[in-house]
Backbone as a printed PyTorch tensor [residue, N CA C, xyz], in Angstrom:
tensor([[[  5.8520,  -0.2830, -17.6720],
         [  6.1690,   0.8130, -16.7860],
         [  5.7310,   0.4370, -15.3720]],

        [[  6.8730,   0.5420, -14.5830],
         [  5.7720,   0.4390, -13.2770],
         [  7.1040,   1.9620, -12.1070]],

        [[  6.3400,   1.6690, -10.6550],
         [  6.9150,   2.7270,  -9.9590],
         [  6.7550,   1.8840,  -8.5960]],

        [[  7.7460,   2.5990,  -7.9000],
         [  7.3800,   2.5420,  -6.1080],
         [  7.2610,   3.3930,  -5.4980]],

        [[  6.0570,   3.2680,  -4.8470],
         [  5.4230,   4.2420,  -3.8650],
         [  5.8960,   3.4550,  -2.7640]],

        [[  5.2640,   4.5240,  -1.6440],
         [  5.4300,   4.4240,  -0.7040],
         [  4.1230,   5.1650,   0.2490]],

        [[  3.5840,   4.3820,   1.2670],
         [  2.4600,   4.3350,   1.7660],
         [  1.9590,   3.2470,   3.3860]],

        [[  1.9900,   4.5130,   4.2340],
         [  1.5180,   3.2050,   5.4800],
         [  2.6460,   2.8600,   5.8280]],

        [[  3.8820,   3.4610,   5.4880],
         [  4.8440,   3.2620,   6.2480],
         [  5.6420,   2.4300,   5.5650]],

        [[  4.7480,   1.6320,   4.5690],
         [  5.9950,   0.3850,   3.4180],
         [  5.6510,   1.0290,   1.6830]],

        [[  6.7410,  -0.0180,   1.4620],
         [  7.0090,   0.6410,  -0.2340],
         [  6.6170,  -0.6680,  -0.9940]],

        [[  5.6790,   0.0670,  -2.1880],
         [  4.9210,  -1.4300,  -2.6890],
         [  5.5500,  -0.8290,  -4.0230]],

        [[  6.0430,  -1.8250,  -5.0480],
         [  6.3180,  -1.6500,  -6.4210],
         [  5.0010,  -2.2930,  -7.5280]],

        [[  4.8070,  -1.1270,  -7.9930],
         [  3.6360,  -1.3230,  -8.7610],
         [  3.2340,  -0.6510, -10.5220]],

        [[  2.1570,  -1.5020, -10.9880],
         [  1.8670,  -1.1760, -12.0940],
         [  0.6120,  -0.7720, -12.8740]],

        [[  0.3590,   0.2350, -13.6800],
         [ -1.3490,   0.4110, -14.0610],
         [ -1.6510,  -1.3420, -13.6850]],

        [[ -2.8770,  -1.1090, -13.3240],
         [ -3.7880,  -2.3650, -13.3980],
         [ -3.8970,  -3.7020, -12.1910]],

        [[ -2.5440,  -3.1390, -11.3450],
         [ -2.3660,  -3.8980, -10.1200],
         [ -3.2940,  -3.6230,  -9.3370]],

        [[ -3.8300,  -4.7560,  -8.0850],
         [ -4.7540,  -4.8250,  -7.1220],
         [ -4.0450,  -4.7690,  -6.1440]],

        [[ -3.5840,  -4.2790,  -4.9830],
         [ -3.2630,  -4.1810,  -3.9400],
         [ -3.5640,  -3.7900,  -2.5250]],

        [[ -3.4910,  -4.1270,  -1.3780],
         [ -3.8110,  -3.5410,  -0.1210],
         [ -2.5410,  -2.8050,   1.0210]],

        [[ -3.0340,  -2.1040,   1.1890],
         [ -2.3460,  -1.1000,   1.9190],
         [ -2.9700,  -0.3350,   2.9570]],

        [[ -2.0540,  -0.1470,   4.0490],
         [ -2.6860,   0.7050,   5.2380],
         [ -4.2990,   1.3530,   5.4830]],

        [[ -5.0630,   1.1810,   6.0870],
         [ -6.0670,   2.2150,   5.5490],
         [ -5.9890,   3.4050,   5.6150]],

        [[ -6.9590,   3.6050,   4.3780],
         [ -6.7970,   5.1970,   3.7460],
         [ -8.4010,   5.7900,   4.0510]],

        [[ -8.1570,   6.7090,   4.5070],
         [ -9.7210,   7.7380,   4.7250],
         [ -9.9490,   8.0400,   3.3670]],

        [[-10.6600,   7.3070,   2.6430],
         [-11.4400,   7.3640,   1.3380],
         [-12.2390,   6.4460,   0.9170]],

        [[-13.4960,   6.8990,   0.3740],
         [-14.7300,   6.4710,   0.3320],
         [-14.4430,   5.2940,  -1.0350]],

        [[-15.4480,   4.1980,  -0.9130],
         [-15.0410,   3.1630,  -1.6420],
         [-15.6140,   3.8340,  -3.4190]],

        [[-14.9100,   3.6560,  -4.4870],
         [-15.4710,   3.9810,  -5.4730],
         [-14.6790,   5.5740,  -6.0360]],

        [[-13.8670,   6.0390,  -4.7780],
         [-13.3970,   7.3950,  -4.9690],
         [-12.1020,   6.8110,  -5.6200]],

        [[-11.0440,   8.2000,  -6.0290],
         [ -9.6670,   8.1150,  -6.4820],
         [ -8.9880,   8.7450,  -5.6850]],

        [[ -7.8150,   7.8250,  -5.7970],
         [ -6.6250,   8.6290,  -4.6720],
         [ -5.7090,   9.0610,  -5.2090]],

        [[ -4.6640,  10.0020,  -4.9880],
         [ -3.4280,  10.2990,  -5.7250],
         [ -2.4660,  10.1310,  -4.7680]],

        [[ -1.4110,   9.0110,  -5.0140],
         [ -0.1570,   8.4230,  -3.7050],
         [  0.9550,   9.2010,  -4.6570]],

        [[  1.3270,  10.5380,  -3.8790],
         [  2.5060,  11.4260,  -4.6410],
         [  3.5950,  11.0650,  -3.7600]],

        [[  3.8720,  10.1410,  -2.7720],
         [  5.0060,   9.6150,  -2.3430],
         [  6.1260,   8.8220,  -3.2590]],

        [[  6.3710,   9.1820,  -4.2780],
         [  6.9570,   8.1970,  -5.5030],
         [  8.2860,   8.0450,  -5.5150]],

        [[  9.1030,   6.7900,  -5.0920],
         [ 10.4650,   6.7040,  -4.4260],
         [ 10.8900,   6.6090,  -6.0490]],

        [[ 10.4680,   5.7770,  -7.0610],
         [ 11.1100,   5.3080,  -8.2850],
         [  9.7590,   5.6720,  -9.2430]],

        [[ 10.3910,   5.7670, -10.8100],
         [  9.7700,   5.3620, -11.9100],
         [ 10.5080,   4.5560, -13.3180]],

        [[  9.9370,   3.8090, -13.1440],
         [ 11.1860,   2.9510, -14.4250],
         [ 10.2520,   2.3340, -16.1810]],

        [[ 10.8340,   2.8450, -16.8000],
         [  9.7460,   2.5100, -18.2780],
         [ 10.9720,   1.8580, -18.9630]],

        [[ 11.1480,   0.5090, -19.3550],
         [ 12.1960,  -0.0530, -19.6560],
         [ 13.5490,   0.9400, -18.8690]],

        [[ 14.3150,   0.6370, -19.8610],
         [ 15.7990,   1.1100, -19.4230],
         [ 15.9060,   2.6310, -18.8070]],

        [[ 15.1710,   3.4250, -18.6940],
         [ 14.8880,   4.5930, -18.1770],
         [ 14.2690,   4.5190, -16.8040]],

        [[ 15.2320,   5.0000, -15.8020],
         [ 14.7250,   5.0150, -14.5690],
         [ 15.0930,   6.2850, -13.8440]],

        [[ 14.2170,   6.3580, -13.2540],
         [ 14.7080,   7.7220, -12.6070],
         [ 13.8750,   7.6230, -11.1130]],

        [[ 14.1350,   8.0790, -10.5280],
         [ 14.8480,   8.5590,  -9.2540],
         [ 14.9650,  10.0260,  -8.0620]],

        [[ 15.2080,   9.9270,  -6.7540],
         [ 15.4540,  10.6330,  -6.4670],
         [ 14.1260,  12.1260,  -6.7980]],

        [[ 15.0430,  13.2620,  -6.7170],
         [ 14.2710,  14.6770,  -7.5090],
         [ 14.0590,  14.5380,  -8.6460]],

        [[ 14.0880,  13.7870, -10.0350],
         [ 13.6090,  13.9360, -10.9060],
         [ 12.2240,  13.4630, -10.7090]],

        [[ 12.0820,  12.3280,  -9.8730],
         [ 10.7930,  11.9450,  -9.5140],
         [  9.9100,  12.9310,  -8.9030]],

        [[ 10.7540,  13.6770,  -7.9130],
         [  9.7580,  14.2130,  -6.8520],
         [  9.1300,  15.2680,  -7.4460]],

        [[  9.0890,  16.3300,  -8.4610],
         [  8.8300,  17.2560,  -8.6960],
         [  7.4180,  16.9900,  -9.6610]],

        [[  6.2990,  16.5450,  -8.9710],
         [  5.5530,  16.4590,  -9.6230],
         [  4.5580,  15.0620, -10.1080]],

        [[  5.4350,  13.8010,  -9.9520],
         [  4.9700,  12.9560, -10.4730],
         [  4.1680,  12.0390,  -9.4420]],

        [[  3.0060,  11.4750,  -9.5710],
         [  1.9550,  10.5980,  -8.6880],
         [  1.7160,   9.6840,  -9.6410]],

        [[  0.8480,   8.8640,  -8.5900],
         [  0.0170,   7.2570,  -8.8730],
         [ -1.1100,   7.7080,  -8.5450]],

        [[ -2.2630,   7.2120,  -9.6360],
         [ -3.4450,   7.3180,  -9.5850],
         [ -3.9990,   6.0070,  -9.1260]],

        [[ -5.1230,   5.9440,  -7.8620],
         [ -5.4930,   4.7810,  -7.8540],
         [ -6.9120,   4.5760,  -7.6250]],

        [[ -7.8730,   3.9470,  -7.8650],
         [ -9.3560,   3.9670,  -7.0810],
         [ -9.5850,   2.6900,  -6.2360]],

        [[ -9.9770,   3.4950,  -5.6520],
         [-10.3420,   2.6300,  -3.8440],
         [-11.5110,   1.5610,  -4.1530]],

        [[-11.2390,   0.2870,  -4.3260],
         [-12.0370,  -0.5130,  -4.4050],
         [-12.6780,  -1.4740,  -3.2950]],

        [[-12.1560,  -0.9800,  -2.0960],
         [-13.2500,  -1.2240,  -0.5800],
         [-11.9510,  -1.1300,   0.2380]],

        [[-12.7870,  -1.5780,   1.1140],
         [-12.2920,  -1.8650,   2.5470],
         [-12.5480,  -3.1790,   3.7170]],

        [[-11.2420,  -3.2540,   4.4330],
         [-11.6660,  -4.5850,   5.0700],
         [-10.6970,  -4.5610,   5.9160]],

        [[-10.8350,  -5.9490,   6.8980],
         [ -9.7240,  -6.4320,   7.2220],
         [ -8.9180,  -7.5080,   7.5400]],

        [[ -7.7780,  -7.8730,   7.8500],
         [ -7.4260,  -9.0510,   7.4370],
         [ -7.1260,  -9.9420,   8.3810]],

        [[ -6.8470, -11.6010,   8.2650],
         [ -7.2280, -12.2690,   8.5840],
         [ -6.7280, -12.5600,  10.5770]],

        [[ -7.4580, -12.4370,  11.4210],
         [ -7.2250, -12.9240,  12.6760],
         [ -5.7440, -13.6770,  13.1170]],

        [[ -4.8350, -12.8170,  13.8360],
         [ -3.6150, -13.7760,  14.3700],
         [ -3.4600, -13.7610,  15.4630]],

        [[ -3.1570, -14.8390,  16.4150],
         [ -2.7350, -14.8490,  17.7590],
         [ -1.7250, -14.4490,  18.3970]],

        [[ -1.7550, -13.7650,  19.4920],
         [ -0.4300, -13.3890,  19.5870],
         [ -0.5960, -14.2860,  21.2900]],

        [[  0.4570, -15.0790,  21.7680],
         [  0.0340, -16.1400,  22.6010],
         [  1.6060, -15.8790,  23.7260]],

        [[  1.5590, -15.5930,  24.9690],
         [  2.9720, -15.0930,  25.7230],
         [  2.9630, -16.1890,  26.4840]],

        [[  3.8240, -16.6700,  27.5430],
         [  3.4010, -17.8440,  28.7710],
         [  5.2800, -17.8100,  28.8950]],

        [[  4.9670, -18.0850,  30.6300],
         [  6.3320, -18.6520,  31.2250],
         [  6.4710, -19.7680,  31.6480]],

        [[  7.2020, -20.4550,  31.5510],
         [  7.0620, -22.3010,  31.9280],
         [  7.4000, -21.9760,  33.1900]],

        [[  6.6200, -22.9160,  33.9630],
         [  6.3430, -23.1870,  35.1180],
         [  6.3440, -21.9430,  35.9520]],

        [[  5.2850, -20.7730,  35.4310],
         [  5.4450, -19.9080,  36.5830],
         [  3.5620, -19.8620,  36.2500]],

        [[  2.9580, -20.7910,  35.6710],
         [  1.2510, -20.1760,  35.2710],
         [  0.9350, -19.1770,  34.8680]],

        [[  1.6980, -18.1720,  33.9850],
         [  1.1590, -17.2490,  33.2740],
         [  1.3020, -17.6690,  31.9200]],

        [[ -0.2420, -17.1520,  31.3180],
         [ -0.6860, -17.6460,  29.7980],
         [ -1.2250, -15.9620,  29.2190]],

        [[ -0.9920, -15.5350,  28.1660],
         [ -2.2720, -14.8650,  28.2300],
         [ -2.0180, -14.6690,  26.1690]],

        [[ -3.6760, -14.4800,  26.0740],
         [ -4.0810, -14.8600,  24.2600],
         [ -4.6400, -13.4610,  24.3710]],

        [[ -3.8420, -12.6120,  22.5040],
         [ -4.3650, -11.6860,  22.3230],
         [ -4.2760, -11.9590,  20.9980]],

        [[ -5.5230, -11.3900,  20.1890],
         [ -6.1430, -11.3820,  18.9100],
         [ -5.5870, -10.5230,  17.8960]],

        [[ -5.5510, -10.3150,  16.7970],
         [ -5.5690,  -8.9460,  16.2130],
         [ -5.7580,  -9.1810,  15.0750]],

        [[ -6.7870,  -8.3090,  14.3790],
         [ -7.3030,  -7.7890,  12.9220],
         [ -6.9190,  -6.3190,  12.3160]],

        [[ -6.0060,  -6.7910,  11.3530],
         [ -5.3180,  -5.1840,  11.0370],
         [ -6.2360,  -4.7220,   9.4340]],

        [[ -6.5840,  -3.5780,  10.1060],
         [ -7.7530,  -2.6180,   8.7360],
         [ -7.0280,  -2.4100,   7.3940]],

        [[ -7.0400,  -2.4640,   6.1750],
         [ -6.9790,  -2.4660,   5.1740],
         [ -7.7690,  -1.6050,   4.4170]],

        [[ -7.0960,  -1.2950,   3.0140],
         [ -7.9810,  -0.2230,   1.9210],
         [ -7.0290,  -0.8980,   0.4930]],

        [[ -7.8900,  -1.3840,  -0.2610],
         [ -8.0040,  -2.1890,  -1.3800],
         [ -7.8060,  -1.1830,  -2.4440]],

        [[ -7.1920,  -0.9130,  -3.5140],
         [ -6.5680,   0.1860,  -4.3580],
         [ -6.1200,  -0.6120,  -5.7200]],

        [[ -6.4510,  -0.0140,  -6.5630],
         [ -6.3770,  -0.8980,  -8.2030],
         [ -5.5760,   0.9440,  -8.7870]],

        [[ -4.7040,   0.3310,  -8.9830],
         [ -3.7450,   1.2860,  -9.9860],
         [ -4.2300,   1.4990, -11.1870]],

        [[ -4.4450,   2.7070, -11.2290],
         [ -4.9820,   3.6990, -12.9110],
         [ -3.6560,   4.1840, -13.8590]],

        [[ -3.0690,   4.8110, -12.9150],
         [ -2.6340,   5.6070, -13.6850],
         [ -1.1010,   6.0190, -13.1740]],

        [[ -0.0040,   6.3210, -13.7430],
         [  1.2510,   6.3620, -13.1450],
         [  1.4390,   7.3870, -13.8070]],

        [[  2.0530,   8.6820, -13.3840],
         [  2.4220,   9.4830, -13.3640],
         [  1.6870,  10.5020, -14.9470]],

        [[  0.8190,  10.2930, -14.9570],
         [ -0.3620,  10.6050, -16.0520],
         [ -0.2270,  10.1410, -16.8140]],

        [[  0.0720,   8.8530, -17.0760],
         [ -0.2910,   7.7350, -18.1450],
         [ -0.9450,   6.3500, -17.9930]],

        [[ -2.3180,   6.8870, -18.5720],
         [ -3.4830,   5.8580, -18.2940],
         [ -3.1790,   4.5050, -18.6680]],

        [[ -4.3830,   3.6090, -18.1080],
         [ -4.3830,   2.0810, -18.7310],
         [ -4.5760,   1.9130, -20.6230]]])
C-alpha cells in the first residue's frame, strides 16, 4: 500500500515505514504528525483518487529531527564588466518516518 501526499509545496509518494525529508514542519522531534493533504491511495489494483480520498483519509508520521541540508553556491558574474558576487544557501528540513496510512498501521 502506499499514497501521495503532498507537503511544502511538492508531492512525495510514500509507504508505512519510509524515511523521508520534507519542508520544515513546526513539530517537536519525537511528536506525530497527521499530512491530510492525500492526492492518491493505491493497495494493489485499487486506487482511488480524487474525493474518495479526500473525505477523511491521512498519513501518520513521527518527526524524527530536524536539520539542514547540504551548502550550495549560487555564483552570478559578467565577463568583462568585474562583477562577481557568491551567495550560500542552507535549506531547513524535518525528517518524518511514515506510521501509518490512512489508519492502517505497520
Amino acid at each position: 500500500m502506499y499514497a501521495v501526499i503532498k507537503t511544502g509545496g511538492k508531492q512525495y509518494r510514500v509507504a508505512v515505514g519510509d524515511v523521508l525529508r520534507v519542508e520544515s514542519l513546526t513539530a517537536e522531534t519525537g511528536s506525530t504528525v497527521e499530512l491530510d493533504d492525500v492526492l492518491m491511495v493505491a493497495e494493489g489494483a485499487d486506487i482511488r483518487t480524487g474525493s474518495d480520498v479526500a473525505d477523511g483519509t491521512t498519513v501518520s508520521a513521527s518527526v524524527l529531527g530536524h536539520g539542514r541540508g547540504d551548502k550550495i553556491r549560487v555564483y552570478k558574474f559578467r565577463r568583462r564588466k568585474n562583477y562577481r558576487r557568491t551567495q550560500g544557501h542552507r535549506q531547513n528540513f524535518t525528517e518524518l518516518e511514515i506510521t501509518a496510512i490512512g489508519g492502517k498501521d505497520a
